[in-house]
N, C-alpha and C positions, 0 to 999 in steps of 0.2 A: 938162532936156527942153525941146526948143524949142514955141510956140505952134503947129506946124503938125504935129512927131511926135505933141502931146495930142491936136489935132484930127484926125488920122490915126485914131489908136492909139480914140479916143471912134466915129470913124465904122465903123472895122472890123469891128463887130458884134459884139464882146466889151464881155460884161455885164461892167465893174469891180467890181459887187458879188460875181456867182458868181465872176470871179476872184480875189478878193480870200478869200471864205470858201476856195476851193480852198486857197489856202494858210495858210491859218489852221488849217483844220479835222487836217491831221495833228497841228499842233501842241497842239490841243486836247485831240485823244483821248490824246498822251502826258501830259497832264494828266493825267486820268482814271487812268493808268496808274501817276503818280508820286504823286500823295498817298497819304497814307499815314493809319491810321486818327486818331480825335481821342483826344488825350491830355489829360486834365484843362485842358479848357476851351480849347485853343491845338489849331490844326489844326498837326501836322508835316509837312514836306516832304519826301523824299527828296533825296539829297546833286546826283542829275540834275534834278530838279526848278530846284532853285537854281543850280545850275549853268548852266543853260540860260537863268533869268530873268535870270542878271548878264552871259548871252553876250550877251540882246536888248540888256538895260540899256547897257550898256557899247558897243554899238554907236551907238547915242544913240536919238534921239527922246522923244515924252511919256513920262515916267513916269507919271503919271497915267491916258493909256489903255494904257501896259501893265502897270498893275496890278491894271485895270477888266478886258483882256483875262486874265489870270492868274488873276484870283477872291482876289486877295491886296493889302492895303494898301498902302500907299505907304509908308511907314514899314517896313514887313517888309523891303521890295526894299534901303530904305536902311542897313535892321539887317544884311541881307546881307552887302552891299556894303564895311559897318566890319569883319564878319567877319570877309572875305577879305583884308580889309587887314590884318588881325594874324594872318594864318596859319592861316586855315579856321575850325578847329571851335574854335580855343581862346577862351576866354573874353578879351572885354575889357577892359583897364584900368578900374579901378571909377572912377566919376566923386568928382568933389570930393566933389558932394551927397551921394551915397549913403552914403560911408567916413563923413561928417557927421553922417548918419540914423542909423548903424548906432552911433557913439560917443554920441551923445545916447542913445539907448535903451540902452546901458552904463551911460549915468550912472545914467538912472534908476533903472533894477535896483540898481544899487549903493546909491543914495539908498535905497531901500523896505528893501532890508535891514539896511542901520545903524538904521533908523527901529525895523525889528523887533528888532536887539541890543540899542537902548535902553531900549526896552519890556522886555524882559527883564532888565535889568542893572535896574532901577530895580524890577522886583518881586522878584528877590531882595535886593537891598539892604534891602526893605521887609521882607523873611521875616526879615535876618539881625539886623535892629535888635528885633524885637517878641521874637524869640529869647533875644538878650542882656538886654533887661530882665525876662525872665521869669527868669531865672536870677540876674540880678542883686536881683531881689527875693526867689526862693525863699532867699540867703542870707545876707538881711539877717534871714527872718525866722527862720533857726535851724533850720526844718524840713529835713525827708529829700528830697534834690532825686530829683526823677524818672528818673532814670536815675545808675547810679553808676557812679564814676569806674573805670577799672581801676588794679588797686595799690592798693587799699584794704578 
């Protein structure tokens, strides 16, 4: 737009702000229309909702005021955005980090449990030795062992 269509378009007695809200404002109220209630702590979108922020997105301009404009972060628009690029709704490739985060907390789990089968191996071991020299003393001394044997 040339310096004399602004100063035209500024003299012609149209408020840029009411026309700017004119066009905002439908867009708003489908807001309103497209959210959807809150789910454990994350607001949902509707599939229009998103749809519509990756048509603005994607046309260009600030992401920033149109995420200010949306009521939604800038990181959401660009979690979009990676969506759409793998095919909508499917989930994205797990990052390095996370497959990383999730084998570490394997390990550990694993570690805690060896930690509790040696606990355990190491207190029957203890029952099966105090066992054998109980026995092994009832018959050294000759007496009636505690329990008899079958076949006898």
């Amino acid at each position: 737009m040339s310096c004399a269509a602004i100063s035209d378009y500024l003299h012609s007695g149209v408020n840029p702000k009411i026309e700017t809200l004119a066009i905002c404002t439908p867009f708003l109220k489908k807001r309103k229309e497209w959210q959807m209630s809150k789910k454990k702590g994350k607001e949902n979108y509707s599939e229009g909702f998103r749809k519509e922020a990756m048509a603005r997105m994607q046309a260009g301009g600030n992401i920033v005021a149109l995420a200010k404009e949306l009521g939604v972060s800038r990181r959401v628009l660009y979690q979009w955005r990676e969506q759409g690029k793998h095919g909508g709704g499917e989930a994205r490739p797990r990052k390095p980090r996370d497959r990383e985060r999730e084998l570490r907390q394997q390990l550990e789990k694993t570690k805690r449990l060896l930690g509790e089968k040696t606990v355990e191996v190491d207190f029957f071991r203890g029952a099966l030795q105090k066992i054998e020299a109980r026995r092994q003393n009832s018959e050294n001394t000759g007496g009636t062992a505690s329990t008899t044997r079958s076949g006898s």
